[in-house]
C-alpha positions as CSV (number, residue, x, y, z in Angstrom):
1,X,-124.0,3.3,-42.2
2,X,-121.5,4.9,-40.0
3,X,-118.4,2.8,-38.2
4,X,-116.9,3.2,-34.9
5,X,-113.2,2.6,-34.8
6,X,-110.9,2.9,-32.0
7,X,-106.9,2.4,-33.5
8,X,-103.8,3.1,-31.1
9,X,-100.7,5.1,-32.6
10,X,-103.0,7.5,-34.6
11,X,-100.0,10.5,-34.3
12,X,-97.4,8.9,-36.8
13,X,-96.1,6.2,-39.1
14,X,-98.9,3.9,-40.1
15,X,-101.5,4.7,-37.5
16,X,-101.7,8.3,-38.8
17,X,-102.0,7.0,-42.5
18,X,-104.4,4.5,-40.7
19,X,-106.6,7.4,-39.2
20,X,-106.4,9.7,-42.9
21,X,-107.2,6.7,-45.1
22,X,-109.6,4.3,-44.1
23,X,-112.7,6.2,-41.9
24,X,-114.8,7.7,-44.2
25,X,-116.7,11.5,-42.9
26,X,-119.4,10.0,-41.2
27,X,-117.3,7.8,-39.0
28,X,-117.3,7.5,-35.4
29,X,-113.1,7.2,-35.0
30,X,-111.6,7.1,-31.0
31,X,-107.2,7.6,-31.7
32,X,-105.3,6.6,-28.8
33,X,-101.2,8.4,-28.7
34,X,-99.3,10.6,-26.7
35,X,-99.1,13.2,-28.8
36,X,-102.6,14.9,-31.2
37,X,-103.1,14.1,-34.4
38,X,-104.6,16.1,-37.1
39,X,-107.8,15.0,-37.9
40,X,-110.5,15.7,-40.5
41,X,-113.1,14.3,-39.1
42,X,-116.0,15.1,-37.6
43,X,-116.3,12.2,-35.0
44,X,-112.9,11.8,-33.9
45,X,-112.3,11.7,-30.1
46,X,-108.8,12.2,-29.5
47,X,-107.7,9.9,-25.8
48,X,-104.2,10.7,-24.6
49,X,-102.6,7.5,-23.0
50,X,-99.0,6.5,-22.1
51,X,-98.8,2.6,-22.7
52,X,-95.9,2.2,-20.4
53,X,-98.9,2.3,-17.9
54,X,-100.9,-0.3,-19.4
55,X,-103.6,-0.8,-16.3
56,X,-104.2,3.4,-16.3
57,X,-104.6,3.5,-19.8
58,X,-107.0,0.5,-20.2
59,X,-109.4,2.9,-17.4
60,X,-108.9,5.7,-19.1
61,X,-110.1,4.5,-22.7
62,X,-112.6,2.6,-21.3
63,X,-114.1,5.6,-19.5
64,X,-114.2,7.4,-22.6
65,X,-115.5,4.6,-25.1
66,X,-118.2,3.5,-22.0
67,X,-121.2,1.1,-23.5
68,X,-120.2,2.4,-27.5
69,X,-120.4,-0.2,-30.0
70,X,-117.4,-0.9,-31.9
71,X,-116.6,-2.4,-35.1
72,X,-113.3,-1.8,-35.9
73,X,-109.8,-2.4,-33.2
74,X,-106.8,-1.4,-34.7
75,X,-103.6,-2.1,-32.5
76,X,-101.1,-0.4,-34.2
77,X,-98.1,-0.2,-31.7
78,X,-94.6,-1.7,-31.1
79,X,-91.9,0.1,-29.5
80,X,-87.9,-1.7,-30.1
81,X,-85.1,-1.2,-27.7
82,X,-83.1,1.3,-28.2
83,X,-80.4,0.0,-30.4
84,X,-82.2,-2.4,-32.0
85,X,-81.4,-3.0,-36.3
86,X,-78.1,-1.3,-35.4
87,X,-74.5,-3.0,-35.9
88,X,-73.4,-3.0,-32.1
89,X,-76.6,-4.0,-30.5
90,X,-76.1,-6.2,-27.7
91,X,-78.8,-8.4,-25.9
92,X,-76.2,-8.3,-22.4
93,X,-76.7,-4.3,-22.9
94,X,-80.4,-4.0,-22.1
95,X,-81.5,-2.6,-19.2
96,X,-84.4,-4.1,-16.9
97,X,-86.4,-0.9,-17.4
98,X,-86.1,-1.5,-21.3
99,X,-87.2,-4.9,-21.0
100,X,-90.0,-4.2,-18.9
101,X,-90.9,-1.2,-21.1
102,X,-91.6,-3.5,-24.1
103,X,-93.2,-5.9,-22.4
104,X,-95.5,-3.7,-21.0
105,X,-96.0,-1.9,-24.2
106,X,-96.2,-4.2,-26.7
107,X,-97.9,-7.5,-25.0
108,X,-99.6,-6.0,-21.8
109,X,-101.4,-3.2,-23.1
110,X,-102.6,-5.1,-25.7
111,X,-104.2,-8.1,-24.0
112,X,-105.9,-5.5,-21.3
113,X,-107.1,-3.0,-24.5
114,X,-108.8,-5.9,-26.2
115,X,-110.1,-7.9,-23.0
116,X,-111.7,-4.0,-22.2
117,X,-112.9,-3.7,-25.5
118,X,-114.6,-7.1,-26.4
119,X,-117.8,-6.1,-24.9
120,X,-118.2,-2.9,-27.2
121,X,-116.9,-5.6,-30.4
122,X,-119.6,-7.9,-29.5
123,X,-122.4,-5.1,-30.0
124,X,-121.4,-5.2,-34.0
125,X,-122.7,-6.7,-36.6
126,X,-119.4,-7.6,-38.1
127,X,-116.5,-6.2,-35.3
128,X,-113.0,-7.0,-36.8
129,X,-109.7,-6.9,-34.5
130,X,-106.4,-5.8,-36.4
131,X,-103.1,-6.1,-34.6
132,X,-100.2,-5.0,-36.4
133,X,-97.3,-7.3,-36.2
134,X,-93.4,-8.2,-37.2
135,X,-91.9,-9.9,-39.8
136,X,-89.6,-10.3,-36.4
137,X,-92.4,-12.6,-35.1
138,X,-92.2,-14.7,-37.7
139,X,-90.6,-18.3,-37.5
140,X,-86.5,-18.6,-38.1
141,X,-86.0,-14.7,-38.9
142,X,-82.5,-13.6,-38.6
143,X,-82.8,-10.4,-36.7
144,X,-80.7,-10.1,-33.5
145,X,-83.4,-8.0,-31.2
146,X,-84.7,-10.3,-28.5
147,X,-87.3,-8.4,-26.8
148,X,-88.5,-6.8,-29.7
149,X,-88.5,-10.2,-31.0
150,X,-90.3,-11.9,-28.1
151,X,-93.3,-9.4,-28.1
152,X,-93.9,-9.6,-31.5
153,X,-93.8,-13.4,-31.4
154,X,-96.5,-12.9,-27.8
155,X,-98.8,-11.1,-30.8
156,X,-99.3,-14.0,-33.2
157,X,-100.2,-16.4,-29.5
158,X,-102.7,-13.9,-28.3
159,X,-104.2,-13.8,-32.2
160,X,-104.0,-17.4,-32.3
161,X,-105.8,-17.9,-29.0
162,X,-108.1,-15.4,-29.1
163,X,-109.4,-16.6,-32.2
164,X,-111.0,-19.5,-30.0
165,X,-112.6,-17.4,-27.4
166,X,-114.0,-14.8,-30.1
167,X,-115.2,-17.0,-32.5
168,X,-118.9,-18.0,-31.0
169,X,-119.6,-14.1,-31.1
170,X,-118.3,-13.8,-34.8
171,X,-115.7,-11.7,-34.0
172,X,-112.6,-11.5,-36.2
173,X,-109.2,-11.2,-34.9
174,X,-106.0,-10.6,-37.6
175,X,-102.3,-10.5,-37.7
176,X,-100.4,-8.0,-40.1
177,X,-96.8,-9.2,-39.7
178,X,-95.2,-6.0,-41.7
179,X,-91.2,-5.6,-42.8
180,X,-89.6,-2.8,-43.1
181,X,-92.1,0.1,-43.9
182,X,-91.5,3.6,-45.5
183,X,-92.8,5.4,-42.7
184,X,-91.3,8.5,-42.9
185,X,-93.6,9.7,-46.4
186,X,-97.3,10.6,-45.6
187,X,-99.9,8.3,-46.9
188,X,-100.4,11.0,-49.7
189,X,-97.1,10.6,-51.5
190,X,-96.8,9.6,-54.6
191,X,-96.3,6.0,-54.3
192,X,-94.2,6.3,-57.1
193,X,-92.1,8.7,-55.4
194,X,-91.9,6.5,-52.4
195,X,-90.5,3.6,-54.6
196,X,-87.7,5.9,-56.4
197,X,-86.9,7.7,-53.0
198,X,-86.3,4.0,-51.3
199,X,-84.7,2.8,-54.5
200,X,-87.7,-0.2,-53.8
201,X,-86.2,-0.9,-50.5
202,X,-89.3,-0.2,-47.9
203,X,-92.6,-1.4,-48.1
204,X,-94.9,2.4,-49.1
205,X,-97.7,2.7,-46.3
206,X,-100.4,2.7,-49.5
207,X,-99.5,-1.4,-49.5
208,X,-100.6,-1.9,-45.8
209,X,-103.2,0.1,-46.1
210,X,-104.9,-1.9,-49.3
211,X,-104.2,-5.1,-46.7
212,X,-106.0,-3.8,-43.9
213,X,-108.7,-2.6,-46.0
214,X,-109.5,-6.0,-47.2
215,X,-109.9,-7.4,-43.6
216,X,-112.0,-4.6,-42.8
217,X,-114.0,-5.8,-46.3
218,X,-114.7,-8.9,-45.4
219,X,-117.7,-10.8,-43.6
220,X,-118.3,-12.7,-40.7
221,X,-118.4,-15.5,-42.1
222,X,-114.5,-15.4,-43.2
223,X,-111.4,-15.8,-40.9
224,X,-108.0,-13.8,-41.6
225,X,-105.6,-15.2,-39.8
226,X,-102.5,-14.0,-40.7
227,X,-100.9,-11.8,-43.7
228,X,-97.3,-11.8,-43.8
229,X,-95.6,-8.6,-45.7
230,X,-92.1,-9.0,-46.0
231,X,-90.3,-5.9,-48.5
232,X,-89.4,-7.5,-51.6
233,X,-85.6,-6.7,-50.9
234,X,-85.4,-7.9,-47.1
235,X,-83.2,-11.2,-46.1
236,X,-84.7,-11.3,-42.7
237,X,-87.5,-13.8,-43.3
């Protein structure tokens, strides 16, 4: 039986390893970025949306989704400020538009895209919310990035109390809080080559994608709250 998935960030990085691994042919697939993917698939309905306008965007998906059922949410986005994991970032240096940016990005758009969307979730038989999250949301990190920080902590409150609200319908809501991934090789390197190129430094995309394949996997009658994958080699957490 064919899915319908909706996932944000389909053009790159993880949500374009997202979009080429998981839907199978028959799949129903909406991919939400600025910039087009290239797709395979039959079904996929590409929606151009610039976060940074969170209420717009929210409208615009939704006119294109309308009354289709969804089983599958994927919120894979998460922008950083602009000097973020460098030597000389400075809190005192970020501007109010930065701020505001990420907050609008990375919290605001994703409270409005779910709120929009649980409607469509609760016509599925087993509807499954993914967000993707930070090993910088994670409790007594040492990273120095506060907004990046902040937003990614926002994630694991809305998980946490949307858990509550969605839990009469059945509908399951998880937390991928990732480390550093190896997102510049496509999904279909070798992982082998991944894991020499990064000298076993970065997480390979091949991992995530085996973690959100076993949410996806599992029933209704199961709860996923939160997987935390840290790379093997990082100090942060």
């Amino acid at each position: 039986m064919s899915k319908t998935y909706v996932i944000y960030g389909v053009s790159k990085g993880l949500g374009h390893a997202i979009l080429k691994s998981i839907p199978q042919p028959e799949d129903i697939v909406f991919g939400i970025s600025r910039s087009q993917p290239q797709s395979h698939l039959k079904y996929f309905h590409w929606i151009s949306a610039d976060l940074s306008q969170p209420e717009f965007s929210r409208d615009l998906i939704q006119q294109q989704i309308q009354n289709q059922s969804v089983d599958y949410l994927i919120y894979n986005v998460g922008i950083w400020e602009n000097k973020a994991f460098e030597v000389d970032y400075e809190f005192e240096d970020c501007s109010d538009l930065e701020i505001s940016n990420l907050i609008q990005i990375n919290i605001q758009s994703c409270i409005l895209a779910i709120q929009s969307l649980i409607k469509n979730l609760k016509l599925s038989q087993n509807a499954k919310i993914i967000l993707i999250g930070s090993t910088w949301g994670l409790d007594n990190h040492n990273g120095k990035e506060v907004v990046f920080s902040a937003t990614k902590f926002a994630l694991r409150g809305i998980v946490h109390s949307l858990r509550e609200t969605l839990r009469k319908h059945h509908i399951g809501i998880s937390l991928l809080n990732l480390g550093y991934l190896a997102s510049d090789y496509a999904i279909d390197t070798d992982i082998h080559e991944v894991l020499l190129a990064t000298n076993q430094q970065l997480i390979p995309l091949q991992d995530v994608i085996l973690a959100i394949k076993f949410i996806l996997a599992t029933s209704k009658a199961t709860c996923i709250k939160e997987i935390d994958m840290p790379a093997m080699a990082d100090l942060n957490t």
